[in-house]
C-alpha positions in Angstrom: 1.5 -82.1 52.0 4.8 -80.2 51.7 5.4 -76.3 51.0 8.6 -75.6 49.2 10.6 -72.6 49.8 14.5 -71.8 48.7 16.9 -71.6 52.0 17.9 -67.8 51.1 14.5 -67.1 50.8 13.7 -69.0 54.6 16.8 -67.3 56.0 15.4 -63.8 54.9 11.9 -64.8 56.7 13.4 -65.6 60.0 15.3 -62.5 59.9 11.9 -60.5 59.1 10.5 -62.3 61.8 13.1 -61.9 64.5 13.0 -57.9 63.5 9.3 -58.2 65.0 10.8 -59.9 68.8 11.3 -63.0 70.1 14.4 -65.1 70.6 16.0 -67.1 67.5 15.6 -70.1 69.7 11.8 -69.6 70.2 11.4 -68.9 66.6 13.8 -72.1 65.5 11.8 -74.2 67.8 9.0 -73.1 65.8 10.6 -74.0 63.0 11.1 -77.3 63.8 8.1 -78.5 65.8 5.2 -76.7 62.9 7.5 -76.3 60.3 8.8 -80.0 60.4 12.1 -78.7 59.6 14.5 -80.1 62.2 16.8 -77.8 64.1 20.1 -79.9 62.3 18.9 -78.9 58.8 18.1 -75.3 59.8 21.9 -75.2 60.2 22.6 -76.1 57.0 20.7 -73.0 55.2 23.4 -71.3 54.9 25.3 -73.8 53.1 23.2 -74.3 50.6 21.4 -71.2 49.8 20.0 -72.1 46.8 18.5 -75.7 47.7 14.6 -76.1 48.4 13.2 -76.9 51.4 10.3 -78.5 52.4 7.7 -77.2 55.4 5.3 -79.0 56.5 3.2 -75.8 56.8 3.2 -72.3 54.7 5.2 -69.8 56.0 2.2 -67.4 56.4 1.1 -69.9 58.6 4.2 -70.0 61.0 4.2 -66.3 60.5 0.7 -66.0 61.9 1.6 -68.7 65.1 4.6 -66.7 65.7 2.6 -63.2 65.3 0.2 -64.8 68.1 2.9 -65.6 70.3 4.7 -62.2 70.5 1.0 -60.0 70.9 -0.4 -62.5 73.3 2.0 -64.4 75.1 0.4 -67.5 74.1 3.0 -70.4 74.9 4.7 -71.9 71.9 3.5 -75.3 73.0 -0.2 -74.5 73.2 0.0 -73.2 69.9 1.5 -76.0 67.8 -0.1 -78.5 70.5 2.9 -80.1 71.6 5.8 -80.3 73.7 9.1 -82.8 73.1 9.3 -84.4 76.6 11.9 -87.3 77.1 11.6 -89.5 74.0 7.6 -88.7 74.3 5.4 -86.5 72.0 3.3 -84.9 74.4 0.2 -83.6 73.5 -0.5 -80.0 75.0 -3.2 -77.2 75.5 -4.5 -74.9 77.8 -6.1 -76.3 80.9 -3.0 -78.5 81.4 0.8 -77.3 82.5 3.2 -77.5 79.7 6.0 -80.2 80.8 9.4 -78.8 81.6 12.3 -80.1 81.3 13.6 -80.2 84.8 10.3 -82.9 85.6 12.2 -85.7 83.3 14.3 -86.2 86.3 11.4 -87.7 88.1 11.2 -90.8 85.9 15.2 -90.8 86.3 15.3 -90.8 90.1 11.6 -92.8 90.4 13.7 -95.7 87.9 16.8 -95.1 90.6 14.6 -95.9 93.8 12.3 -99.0 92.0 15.0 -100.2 89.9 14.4 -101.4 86.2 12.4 -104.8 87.3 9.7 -105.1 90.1 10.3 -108.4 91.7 6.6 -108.7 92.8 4.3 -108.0 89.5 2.3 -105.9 89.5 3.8 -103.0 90.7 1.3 -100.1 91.5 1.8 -96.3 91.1 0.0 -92.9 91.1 0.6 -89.9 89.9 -0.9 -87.3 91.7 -2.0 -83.7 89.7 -1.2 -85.6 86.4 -1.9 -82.9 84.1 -1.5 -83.8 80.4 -0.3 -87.0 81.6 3.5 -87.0 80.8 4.7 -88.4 83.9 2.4 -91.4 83.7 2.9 -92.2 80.4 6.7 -92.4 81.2 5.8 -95.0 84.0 3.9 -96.6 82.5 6.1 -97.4 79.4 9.1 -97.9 82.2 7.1 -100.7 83.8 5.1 -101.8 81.5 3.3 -104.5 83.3 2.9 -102.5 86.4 -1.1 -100.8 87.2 -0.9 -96.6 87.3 -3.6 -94.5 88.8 -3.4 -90.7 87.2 -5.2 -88.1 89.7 -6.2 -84.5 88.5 -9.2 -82.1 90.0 -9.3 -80.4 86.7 -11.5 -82.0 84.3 -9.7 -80.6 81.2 -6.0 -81.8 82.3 -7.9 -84.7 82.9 -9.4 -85.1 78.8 -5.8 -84.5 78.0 -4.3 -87.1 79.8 -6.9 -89.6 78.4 -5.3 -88.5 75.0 -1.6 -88.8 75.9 -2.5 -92.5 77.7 -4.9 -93.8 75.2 -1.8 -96.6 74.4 -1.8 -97.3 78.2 -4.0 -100.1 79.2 -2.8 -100.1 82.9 -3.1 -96.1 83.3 -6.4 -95.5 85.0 -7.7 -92.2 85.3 -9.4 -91.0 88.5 -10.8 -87.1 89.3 -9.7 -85.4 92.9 -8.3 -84.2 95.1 -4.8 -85.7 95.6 -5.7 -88.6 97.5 -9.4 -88.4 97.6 -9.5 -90.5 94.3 -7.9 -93.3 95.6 -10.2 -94.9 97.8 -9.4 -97.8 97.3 -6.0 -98.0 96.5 -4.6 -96.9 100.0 -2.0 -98.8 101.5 -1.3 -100.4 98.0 1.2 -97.9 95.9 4.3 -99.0 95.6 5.6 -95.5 94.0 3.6 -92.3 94.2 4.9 -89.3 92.2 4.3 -85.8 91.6 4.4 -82.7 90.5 2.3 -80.3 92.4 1.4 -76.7 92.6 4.5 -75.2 95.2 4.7 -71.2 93.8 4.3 -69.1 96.2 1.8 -66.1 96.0 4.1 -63.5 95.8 6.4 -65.2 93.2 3.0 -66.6 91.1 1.5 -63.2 90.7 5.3 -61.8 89.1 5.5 -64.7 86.4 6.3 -64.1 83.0 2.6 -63.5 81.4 3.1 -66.5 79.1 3.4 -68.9 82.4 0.8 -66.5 84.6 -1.5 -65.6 82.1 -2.4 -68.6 80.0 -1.1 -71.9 82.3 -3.5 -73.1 84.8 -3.5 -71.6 88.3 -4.6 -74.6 89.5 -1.1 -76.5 88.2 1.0 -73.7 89.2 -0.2 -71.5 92.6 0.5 -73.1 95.8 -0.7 -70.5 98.2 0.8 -67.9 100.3 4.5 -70.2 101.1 3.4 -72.7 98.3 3.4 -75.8 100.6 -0.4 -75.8 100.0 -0.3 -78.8 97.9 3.0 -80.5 99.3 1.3 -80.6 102.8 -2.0 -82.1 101.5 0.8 -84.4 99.4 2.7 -85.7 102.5 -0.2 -85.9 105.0 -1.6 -88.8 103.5 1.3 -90.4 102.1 2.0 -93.1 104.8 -1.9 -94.4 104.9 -1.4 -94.9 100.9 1.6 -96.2 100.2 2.4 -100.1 100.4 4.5 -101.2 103.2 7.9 -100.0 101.5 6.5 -97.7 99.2 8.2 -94.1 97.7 6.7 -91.1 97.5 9.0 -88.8 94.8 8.1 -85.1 94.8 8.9 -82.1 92.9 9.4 -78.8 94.4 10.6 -75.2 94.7 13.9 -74.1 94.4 13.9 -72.9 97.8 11.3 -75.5 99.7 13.7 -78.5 100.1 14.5 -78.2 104.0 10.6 -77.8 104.4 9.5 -80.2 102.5 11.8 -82.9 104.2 10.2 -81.5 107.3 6.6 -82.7 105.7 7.7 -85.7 104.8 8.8 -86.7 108.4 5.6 -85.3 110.1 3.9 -87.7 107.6 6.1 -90.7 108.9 8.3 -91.4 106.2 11.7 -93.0 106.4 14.6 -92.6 103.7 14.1 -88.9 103.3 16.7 -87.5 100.7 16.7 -84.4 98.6 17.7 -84.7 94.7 19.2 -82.5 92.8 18.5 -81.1 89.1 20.8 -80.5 86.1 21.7 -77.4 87.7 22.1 -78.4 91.4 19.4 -77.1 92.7 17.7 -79.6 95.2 14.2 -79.8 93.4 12.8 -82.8 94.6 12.2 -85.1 97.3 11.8 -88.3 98.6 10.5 -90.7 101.6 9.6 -94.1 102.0 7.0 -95.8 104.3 8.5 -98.1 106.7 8.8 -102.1 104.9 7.2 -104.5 106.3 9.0 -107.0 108.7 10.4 -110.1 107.0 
């Protein structure tokens, strides 16, 4: 079903909107992910003031979304249950971390270290703390004959991630603790990735209240110098990954010489730090010694 409205008459909303708070990014964002009115044609409102458009919701309806968001803080992406991610439509909600943009880069540089072929099918991966389940889902479409283990403790990112992977014969879901979950899979991963809980105390309890107040703790708080995780993460690492296995991690802005630290007091080789869009070195990784040919 479609809900006409006249551009000058959409252009006049947004401004009565806007007037209320918010950025005109947040609000065009909106726009386009509820409204189904991409961000290309929003452009063109001005040009043609008096053509129709078509929403794929009333505007009282984005006006109520958009009400919610500036009163309570409620993430955009919780509230239209999605988030763009890669070429993927992720399905989001609370109980799960919303996927930022920065994490992509983990598919990038997990595609740079494994290359776009495995020469010994199957390949096997985990993802450890998989949340909604983005991360595996790109894995699993990048290698799609491989066998992927997704790991979560919480029981709600976990129902999520069932959702997201429900295409994804070769995803298997598995509650834990990091590595508890995978029993019997140690020694066998040929790539491990992740995306753990590294804020620090003192940083987590001064987030914005949209990340603080309605994202999971669990996904985001990783204790008093937020290695919490990381530590658990590396410790374990060379007992389950295949001889010549990766381990790819994300991290804080700030953790990189410390986490390279972990991974060597967990015996890993090939230790590198990667850098994000920006240049920040946000992620790390180490490799289990190959076996001898």
């Amino acid at each position: 079903m479609h809900y006409p409205v006249v551009a000058t008459d959409l252009l006049q909303w947004r401004r009565q909107q806007l007037e209320r708070g918010g950025q005109p990014s947040e609000l065009d964002w909106l726009l386009d992910l509820e409204g189904g009115l991409p961000w290309q044609k929003q452009q063109q409102l001005r040009l043609y003031p008096e053509e129709p458009v078509a929403l794929a919701v009333p505007l009282s309806r984005l006006a109520e979304l958009w009400q919610q968001y500036l009163q309570q803080h409620t993430p955009l992406q919780y509230l239209v249950g999605r988030c763009p991610w890669r070429d993927l439509d992720i399905k989001v909600e609370p109980g799960a971390l919303i996927p930022r943009q920065e994490t992509e880069l983990l598919v990038d540089l997990a595609q740079g270290l494994i290359g776009p072929q495995w020469a010994n099918p199957p390949m096997r991966w985990a993802d450890l703390g998989t949340g909604s389940g983005c991360l595996a889902l790109a894995l699993a479409r990048s290698w799609p004959n491989s066998l992927g283990w997704a790991v979560d403790q919480s029981p709600q990112a976990l129902a999520l991630a069932k959702r997201n992977l429900s295409t994804e014969t070769g995803v298997q879901l598995r509650q834990g603790s990091w590595w508890a979950p995978l029993h019997d899979c140690l020694g066998q991963l040929d790539l491990v990735v992740s995306n753990p809980p590294y804020i620090p105390t003192e940083i987590w309890r001064d987030l914005e209240p949209q990340v603080r107040d309605h994202e999971p703790e669990l996904a985001l708080h990783g204790g008093s110098d937020g290695l919490d995780a990381i530590r658990a993460i590396t410790a374990g690492a060379a007992m389950a990954l295949a001889p010549g296995g990766w381990l790819l991690i994300e991290h804080h802005h700030d953790q990189s010489a410390a986490v390279l630290e972990l991974l060597a007091a967990g015996g890993l080789e090939q230790r590198e730090a990667h850098q994000d869009l920006e240049g920040v070195k946000r992620f790390a990784s180490g490799r289990r010694q190959a076996a001898p040919t």
